[in-house]
KOLZA-688267 format. One record per residue: residue in three letters; x, y, z of N, C-alpha, C in turn. Coordinates in steps of 0.05 Angstrom, whole numbers, plus 5000, padded with zeros to 4 digits. Example, Ala and Ser with C-alpha at 12.3 -4.5 7.8 and 13.67 -1.06 7.14 Angstrom:
2
ALA526448865156524649105156526449345156
SER525749555142527349795143525850015157
***
This chain:
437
UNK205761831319204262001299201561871294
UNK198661981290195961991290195961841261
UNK194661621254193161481235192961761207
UNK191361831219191062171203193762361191
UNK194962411211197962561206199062341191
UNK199162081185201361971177199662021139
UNK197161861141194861921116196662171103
UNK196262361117196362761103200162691094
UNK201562621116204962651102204062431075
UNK203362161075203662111059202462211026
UNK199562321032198462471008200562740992
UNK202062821017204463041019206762980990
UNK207462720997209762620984208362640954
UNK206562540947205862560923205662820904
UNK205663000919204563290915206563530911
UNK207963550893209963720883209164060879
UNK210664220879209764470864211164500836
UNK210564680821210864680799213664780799
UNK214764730773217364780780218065170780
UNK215765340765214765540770215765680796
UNK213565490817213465620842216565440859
UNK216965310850219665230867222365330859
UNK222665550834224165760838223566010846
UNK221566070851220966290867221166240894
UNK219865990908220265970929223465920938
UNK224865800923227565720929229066000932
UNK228566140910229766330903229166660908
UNK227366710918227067010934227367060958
UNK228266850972229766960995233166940998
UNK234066730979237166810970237767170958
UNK236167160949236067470935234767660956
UNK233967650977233667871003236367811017
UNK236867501019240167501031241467671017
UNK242367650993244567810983244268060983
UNK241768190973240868410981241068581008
UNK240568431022241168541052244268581056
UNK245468441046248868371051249868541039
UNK249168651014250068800994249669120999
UNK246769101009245769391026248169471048
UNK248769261064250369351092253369351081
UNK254369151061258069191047257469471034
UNK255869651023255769921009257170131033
UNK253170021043254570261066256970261089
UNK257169971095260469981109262270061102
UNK263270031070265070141051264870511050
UNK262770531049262570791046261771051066
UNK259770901073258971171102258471141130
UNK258370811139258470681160261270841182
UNK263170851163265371021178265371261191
UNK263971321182262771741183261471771200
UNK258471471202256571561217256671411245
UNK258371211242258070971271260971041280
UNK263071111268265971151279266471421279
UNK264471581285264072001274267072021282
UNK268271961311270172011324273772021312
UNK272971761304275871601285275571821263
UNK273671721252274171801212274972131224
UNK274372321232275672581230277872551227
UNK280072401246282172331245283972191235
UNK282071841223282971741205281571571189
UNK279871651167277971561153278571291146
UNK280971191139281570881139280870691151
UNK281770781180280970691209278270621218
UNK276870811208273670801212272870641191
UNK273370621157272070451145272970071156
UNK274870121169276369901177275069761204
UNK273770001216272969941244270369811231
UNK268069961201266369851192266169691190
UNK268169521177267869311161268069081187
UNK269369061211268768911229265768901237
UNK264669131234261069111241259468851215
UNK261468891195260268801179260768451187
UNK263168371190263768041203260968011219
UNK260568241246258668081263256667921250
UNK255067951226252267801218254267391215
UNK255767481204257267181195258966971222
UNK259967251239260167071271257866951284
UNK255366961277252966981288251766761268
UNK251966701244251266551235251266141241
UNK253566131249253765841261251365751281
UNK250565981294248465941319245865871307
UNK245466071278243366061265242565821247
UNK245065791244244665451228243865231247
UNK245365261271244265021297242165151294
UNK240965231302238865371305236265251289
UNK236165411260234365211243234765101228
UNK237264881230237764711217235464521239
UNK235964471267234864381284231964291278
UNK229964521265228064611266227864511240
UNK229364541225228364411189228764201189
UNK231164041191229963751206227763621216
UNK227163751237224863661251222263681246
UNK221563981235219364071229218864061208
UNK221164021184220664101157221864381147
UNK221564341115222564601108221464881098
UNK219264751100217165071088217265261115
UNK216465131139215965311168218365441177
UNK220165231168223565421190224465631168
UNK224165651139223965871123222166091123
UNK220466011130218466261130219366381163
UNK220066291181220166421207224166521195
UNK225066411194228366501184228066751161
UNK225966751142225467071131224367271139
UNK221867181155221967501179224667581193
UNK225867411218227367481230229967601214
UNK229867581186232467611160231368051155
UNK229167901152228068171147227368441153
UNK225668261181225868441209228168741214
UNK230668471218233468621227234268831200
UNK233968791179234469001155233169181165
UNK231169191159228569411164230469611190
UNK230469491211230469581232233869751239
UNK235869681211238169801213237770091195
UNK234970031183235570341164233870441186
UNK233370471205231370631231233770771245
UNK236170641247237070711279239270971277
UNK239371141290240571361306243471301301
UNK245871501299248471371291249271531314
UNK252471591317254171621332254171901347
UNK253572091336252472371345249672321354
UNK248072251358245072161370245771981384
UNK247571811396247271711423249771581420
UNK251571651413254371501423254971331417
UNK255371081432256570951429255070641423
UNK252170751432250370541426249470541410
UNK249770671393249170701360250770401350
UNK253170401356254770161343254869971359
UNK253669911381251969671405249169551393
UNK247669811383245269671365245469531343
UNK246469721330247569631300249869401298
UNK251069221317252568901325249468771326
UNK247368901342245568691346243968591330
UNK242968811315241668861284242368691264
UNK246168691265246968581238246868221254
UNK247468121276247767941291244867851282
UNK242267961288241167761282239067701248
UNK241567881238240567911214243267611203
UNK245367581213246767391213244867101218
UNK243067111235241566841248240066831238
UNK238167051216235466901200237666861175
UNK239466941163240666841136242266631138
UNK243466521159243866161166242365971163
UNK239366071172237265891163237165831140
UNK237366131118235466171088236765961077
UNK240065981071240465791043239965511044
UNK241065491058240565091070238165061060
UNK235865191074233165131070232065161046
UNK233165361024232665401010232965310984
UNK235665120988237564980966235564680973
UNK234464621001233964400996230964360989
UNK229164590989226664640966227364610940
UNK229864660931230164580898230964320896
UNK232764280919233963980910232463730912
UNK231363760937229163580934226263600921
UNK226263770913224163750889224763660858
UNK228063550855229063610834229463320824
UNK229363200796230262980780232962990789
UNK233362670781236562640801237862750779
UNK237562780745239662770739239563090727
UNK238263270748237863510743237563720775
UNK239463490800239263690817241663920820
UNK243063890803245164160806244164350789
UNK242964320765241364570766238664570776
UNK238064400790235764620808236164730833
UNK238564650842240564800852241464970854
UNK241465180836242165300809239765520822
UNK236665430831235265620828236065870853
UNK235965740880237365920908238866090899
UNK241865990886244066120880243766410853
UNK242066350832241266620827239566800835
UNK237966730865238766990874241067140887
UNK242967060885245567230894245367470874
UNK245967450847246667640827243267780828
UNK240867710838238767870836239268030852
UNK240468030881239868090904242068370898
UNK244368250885247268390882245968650862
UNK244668460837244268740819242068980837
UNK240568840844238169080863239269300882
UNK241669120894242669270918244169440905
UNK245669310888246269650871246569780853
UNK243669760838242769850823240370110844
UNK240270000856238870240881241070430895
UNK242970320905244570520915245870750889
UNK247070580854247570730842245670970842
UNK243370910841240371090839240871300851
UNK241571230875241771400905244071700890
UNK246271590886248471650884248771840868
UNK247171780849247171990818245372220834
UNK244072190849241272360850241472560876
UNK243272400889243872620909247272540922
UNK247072830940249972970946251072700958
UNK253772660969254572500990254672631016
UNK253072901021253072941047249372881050
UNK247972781025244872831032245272381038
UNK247372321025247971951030247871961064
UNK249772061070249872141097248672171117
UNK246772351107244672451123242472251124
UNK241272131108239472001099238971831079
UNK241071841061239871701035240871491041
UNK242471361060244071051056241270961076
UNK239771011089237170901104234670691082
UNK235670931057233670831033233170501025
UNK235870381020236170121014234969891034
UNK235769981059234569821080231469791083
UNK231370031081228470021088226669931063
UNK227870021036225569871016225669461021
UNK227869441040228069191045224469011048
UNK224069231070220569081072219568971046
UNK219269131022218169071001219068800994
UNK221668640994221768460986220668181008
UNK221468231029221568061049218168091052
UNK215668221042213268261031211867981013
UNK214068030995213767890979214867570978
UNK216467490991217967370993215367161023
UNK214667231029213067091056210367081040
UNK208967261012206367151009208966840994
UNK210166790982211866680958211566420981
UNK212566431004213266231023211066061038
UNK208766281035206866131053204265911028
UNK205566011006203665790987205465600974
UNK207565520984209065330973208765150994
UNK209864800987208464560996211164491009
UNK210764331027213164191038214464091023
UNK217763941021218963781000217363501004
UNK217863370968217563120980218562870993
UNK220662970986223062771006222662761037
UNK222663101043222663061075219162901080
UNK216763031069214762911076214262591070
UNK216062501049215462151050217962061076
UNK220662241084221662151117219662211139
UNK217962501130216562421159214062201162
UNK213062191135211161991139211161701148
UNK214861741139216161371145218161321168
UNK218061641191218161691211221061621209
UNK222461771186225061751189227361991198
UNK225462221204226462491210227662511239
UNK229462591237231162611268229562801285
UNK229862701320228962761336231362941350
UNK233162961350234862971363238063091327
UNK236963201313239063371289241063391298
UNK242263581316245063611319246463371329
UNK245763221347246662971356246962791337
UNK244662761315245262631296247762721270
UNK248362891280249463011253253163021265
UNK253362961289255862891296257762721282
UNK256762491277258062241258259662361229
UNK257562631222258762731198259563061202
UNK262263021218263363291231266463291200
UNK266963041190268863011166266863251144
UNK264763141146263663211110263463441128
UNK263263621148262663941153264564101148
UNK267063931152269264101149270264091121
UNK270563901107270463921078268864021068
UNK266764131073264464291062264864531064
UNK266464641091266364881096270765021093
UNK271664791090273664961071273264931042
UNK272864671027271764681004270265000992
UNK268765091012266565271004268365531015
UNK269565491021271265821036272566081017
UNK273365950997274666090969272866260959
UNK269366090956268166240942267066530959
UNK266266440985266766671000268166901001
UNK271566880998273666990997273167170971
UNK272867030952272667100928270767300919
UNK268567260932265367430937266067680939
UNK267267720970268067940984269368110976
UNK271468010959273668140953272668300926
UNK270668150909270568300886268168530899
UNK266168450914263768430917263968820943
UNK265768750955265369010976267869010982
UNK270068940985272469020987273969230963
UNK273769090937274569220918272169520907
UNK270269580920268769820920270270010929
UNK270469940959272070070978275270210963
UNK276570050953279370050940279170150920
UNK276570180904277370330877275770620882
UNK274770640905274570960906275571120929
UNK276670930947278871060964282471050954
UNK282570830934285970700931286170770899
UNK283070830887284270880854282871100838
UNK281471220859279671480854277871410835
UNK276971200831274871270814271771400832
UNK270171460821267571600831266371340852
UNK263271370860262371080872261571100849
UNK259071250836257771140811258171040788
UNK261871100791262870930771263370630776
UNK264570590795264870290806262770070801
UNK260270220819258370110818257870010790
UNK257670190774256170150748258869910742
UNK261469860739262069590733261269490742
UNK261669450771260469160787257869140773
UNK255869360770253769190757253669010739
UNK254969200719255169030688257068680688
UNK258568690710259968460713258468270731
UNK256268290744254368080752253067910735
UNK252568050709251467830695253867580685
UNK255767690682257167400684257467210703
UNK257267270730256267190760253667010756
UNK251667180739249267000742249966800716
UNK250966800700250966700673252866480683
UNK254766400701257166220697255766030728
UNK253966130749252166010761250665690742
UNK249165870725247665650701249565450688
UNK252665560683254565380670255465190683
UNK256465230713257465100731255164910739
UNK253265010744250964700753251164540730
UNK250164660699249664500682253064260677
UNK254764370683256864190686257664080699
UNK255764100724256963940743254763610745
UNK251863710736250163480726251363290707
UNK252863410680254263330667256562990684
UNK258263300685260963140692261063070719
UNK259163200736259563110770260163380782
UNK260563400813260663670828263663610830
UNK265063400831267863450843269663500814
UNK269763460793271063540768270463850756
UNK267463920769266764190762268364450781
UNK268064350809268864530826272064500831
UNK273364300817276764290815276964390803
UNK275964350778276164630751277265020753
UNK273765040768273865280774274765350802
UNK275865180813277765340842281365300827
UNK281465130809283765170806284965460786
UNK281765480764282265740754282565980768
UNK280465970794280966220812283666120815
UNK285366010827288666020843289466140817
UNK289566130787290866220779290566400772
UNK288266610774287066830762288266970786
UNK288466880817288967080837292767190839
UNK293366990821295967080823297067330801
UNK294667400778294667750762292767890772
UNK291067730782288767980792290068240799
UNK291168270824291868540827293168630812
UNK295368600790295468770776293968810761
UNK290668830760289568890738288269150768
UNK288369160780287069390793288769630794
UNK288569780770288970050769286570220757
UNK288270520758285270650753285470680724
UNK283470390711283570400677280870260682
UNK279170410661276670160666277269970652
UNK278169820646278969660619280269440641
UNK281669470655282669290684281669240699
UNK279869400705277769460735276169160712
UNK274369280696272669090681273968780675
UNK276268740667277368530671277268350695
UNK278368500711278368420743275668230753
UNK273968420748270668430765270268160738
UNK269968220714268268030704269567610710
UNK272267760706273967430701273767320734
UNK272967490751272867400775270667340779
UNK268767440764265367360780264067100759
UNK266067070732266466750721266566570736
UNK268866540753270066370766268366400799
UNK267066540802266066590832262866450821
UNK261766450800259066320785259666050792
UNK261865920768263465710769262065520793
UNK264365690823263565540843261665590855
UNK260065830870258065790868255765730869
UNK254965590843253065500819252665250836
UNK254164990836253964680849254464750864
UNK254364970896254664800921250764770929
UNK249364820917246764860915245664530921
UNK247764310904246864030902250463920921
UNK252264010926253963870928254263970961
UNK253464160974253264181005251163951008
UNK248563961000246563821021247563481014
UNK247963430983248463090980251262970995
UNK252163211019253863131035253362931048
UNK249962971065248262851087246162811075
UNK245062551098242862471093240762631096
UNK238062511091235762681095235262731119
UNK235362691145234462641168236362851182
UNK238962991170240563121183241663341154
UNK240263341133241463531113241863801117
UNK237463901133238364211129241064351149
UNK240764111177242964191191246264231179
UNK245963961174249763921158250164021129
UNK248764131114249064381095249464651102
UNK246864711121246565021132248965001148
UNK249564891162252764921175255864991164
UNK255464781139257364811130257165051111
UNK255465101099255765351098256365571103
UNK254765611131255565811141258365911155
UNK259565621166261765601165263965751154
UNK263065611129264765811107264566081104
UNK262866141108261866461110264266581124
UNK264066501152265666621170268966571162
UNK269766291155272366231145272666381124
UNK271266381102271866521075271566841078
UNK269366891085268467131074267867451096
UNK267467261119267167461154269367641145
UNK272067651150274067851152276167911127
UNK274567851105275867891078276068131077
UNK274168301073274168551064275568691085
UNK275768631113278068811130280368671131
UNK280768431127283768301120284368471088
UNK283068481066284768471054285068901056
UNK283669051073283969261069286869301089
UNK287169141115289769091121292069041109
UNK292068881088293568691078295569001063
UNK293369091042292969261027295969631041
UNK293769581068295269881081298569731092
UNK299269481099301469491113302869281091
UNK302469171067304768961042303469101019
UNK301469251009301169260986299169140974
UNK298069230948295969060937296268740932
UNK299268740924299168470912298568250932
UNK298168320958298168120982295568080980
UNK293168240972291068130962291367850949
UNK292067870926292767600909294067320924
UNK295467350942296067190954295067000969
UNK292667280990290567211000288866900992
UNK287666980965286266820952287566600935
UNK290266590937292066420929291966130947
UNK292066280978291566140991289465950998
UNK287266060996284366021001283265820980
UNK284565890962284065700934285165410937
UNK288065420943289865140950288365040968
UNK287165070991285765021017283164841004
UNK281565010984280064910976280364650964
UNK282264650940282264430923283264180941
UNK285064280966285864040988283163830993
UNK280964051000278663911006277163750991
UNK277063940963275263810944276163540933
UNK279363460943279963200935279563010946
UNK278763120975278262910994274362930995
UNK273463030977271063030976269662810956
UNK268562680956265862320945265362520916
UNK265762470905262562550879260562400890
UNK259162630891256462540898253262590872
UNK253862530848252162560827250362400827
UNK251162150834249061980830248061860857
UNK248761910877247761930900244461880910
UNK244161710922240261600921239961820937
UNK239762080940237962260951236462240976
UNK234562000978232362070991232861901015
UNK235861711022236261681040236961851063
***
């Protein structure tokens, strides 16, 4: 490295953004992730069956939302690639550049799913495009969180990085309320044969607007200073994935540890949409409108869980709330009948406990690994989990559902939960952790 380049990283390290712009930057592309995710669980749940399976659903509408919801796994099968990918690249290059190139390509693919032609307009490649679409809409959102959790964290006081941690992770509930708080929009205002026709296109495509905004947000924010005082002291890996072998233990504890909340996501989040207006008749616009109102506890128990996990540590916070999910999953289903008073129970006491956890993996994925291999061995384990937790939730548990009954839901996450806390015991507190090694 040039006399000069080393000068500029080092002037770098000194040079923070305000903490202003380092939740915006942290935090508006977690909120196009969820948004995007939330856009495509609607319409899988709802009209993806009609329009990509035309064939099935005449015959068996189950089948087709079932065949959907596998379209929906592809973005999260596709994700592990995306984490090698620019984890590789955030490592090496830093974290402002592999974010800004991981939110076009995030963005891109949205845009480009509310464009495409369904099953009566060309067959069978309607649902050939739309694997590829969601696939590489899977490979720019592997990049985002990693990258994004580690703009807060390393910009953050040590004894304040789980909530700034804290900043990525509410955009989930921004992304969640937008996505459907737009589709409710949709819904009230027109037919479900005009959704059909056109109106499920709407969500995707106002996607540009954010991912707009989201790239001026990205291109005036500063490198971290952690990574720029490693590259100035030429401590940044040349070679990320190779380096990141040694810690294949902390990936897998990271990524069952993190699997529950996944599980947990899905199930309230686009599984149970699906089930309360195909399995309990309520309307969509009714559903929706709970799930809305039950996000703010989602965003509210996010803020609780960091602030307690700075407190008390990430491993006493996240035992806490995975052991409350195991026990909440064993009434859940019986609270799903058609009463709003259950339904609202359900959604809110679950999106507590889904805040809960959450909230600290924002500071407790990346203080897995060192600096020189974080965005890799976070963004991995993450995404990981994605696929373990959350890829085939919503068509496992719509299986589960058609051939044992609801209560095999609960079980589901019974399981997922125990799995978890297995891990979290074999997981370091990492609170006081020197960071910048």
């Amino acid at each position: 490295m040039s006399a000069s380049a080393t000068a500029s990283l080092s002037r770098e390290t000194v040079k923070r953004d305000s903490v202003p712009e380092i939740i915006a930057a942290s935090m508006v592309g977690t909120a196009i992730e969820f948004y995007d995710n939330y856009c495509y669980s609607i319409a899988a749940a709802s009209y993806f069956g009609t329009i990509f399976f035309t064939s099935v659903a005449k015959s068996n509408p189950a089948l087709a939302t079932l065949m959907a919801f596998v379209t929906f796994a592809v973005s999260f099968l596709a994700r592990p690639f995306g984490s090698l990918l620019f984890g590789h690249f955030g490592d090496k290059m830093g974290r402002k550049k592999t974010l800004v190139i991981a939110l076009m390509t995030m963005g891109i693919s949205t845009f480009v799913v509310g464009l495409l032609p369904g099953y009566e307009q060309i067959g069978a490649w309607a649902v050939v495009i739309l694997c590829i679409c969601r696939a590489c809409q899977g490979v720019g959102l592997a990049g985002e969180w990693s990258g994004a959790a580690l703009v807060a964290t390393e910009n953050a006081p040590a004894n304040k990085r789980a909530l700034f941690g804290s900043f990525p992770n509410l955009g989930a509930p921004i992304g969640f309320f937008c996505a459907y708080g737009i589709n409710l929009l949709l819904t009230t205002t027109l037919s479900k044969d005009q959704m059909i026709a056109f109106g499920w296109r709407i969500p995707f495509l106002l996607s540009a607007v954010l991912v707009i905004i989201g790239l001026y947000v990205r291109e005036r924010m500063s490198e971290t200073p952690i990574f720029a005082k490693a590259a100035a002291e030429k401590r940044t890996s040349k070679h990320p994935l190779a380096d990141l072998l040694p810690y294949w233990k902390e990936v897998l504890l990271g990524t069952v540890a993190m699997g529950i909340t996944y599980t947990l996501f899905y199930i309230l989040g686009t599984w149970s949409l699906s089930y309360g207006v195909a399995g309990l008749n309520f309307t969509q616009p009714q559903y929706l409108g709970m799930q809305m109102v039950s996000v703010f506890f989602f965003a509210a128990f996010i803020v609780v869980g960091c602030l307690a996990a700075d407190k008390y540590g990430r491993k006493k916070t996240l035992i806490f709330f995975t052991a409350g999910t195991l026990v909440f999953s064993f009434f859940a289903p019986a609270l799903l009948q058609h009463n709003t008073a259950t339904i609202m129970l359900f959604l809110c006491i679950g999106f507590v406990f889904m805040g809960g956890l959450f909230g600290p993996c924002g500071a407790y994925l990346p203080e897995l690994f060192p600096t020189n291999v974080r965005y890799s061995g976070a963004g991995l384990s993450y995404n990981l989990a994605a696929i373990f937790g959350g890829a085939f939730a919503p068509s496992l548990a719509t299986w589960l559902v058609e051939t044992h009954g609801v209560m095999s839901v609960g079980w589901y996450l019974v399981v997922m939960a125990a799995l978890a806390l297995v891990a979290l015991f074999l997981i370091k507190e990492s609170k006081d952790k020197d960071y910048e090694l």
